[in-house]
N, C-alpha and C positions, 0 to 999 in steps of 0.2 A: 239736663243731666247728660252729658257727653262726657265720651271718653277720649277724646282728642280735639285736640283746638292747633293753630296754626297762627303765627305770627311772624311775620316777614319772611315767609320762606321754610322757617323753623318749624316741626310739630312734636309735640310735646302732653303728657297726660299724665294724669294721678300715679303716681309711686315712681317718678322718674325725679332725679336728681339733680337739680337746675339751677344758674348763678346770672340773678337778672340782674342789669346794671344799668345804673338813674344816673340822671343829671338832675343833681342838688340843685338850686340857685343861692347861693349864699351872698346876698347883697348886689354887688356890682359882677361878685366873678360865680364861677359855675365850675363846680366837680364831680367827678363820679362815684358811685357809693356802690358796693355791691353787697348783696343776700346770697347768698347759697344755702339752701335747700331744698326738703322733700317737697314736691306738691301734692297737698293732700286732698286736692277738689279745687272743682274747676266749676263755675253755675253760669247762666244768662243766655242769653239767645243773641245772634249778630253783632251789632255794634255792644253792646252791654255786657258782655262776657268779661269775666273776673275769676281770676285762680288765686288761691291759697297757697303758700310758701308757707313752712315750719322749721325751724332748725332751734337747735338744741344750746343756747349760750353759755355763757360764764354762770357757776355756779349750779349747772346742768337746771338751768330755766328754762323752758320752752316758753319761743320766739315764733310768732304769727302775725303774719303782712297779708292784707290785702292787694293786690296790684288790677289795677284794670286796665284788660286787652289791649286794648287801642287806649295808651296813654303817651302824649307827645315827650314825658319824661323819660318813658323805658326806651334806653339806647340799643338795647340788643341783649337775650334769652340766648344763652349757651347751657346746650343739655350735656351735663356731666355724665351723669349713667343713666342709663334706658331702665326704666321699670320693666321688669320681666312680665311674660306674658301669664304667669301666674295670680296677677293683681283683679280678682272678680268683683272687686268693687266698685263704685266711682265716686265714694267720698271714703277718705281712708281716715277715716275722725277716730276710727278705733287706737289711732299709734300716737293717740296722744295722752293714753295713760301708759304706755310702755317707754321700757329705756330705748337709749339708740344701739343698745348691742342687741336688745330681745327684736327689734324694727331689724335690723342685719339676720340673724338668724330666722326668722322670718321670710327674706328673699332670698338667703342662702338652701333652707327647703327647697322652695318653688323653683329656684335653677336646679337643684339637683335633680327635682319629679323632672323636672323639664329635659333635661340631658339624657335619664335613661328613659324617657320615651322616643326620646332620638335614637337612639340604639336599638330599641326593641325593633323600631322600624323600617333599619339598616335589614339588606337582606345578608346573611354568614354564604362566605365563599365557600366552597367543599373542592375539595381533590382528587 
């Protein structure tokens, strides 16, 4: 159960918004394929480490890949958006009876707790 994992440099954890990108083999020639989405859980110890990708397809179907860590296919993990520090879980299995706007409203909360407790803890100038 970790909340953070690391992959070439990259680190990346459950509610951040990620677009891994494979090398297919299609016969004699090789292309690239990419996934973007949430990760909702990340499990395994060392080499064995494996995270969960979900995103929301055609016909509003949800779509779940497995990818593992250290696989000689994943070209490279670019994190779109950083899961807010509001995310207390480490398996978010819950957003997968929810839409993707109720999942958005969701981290639109937890940035806003987040922002006025930035504030609260700004000291006010006085004159």
């Amino acid at each position: 159960m970790t909340l953070n994992t690391l992959h070439k440099d990259i680190s990346f954890g459950p509610g951040d918004k990620v677009k891994v990108i494979q090398n297919i083999k299609d016969g004699e020639k090789v292309r690239s394929q990419v996934f973007e989405g949430l990760v909702i859980g990340i499990k395994g110890r060392n080499e064995n480490k494996s995270f969960t990708v979900r995103r929301i397809g055609a016909g509003q179907v949800g779509i779940e890949r497995i990818f593992p860590l250290i696989s000689p296919t994943i070209e490279k993990i670019e994190v779109i958006k950083k899961g807010t520090k509001g995310v207390r879980r480490a398996k978010l299995y819950y957003t997968r009876d929810k839409s993707r706007r109720e999942v958005d409203l969701i981290y639109q909360r937890a940035s806003r707790k987040e922002s006025a407790s930035q504030e609260a803890i700004k000291p006010s100038k006085k004159r």
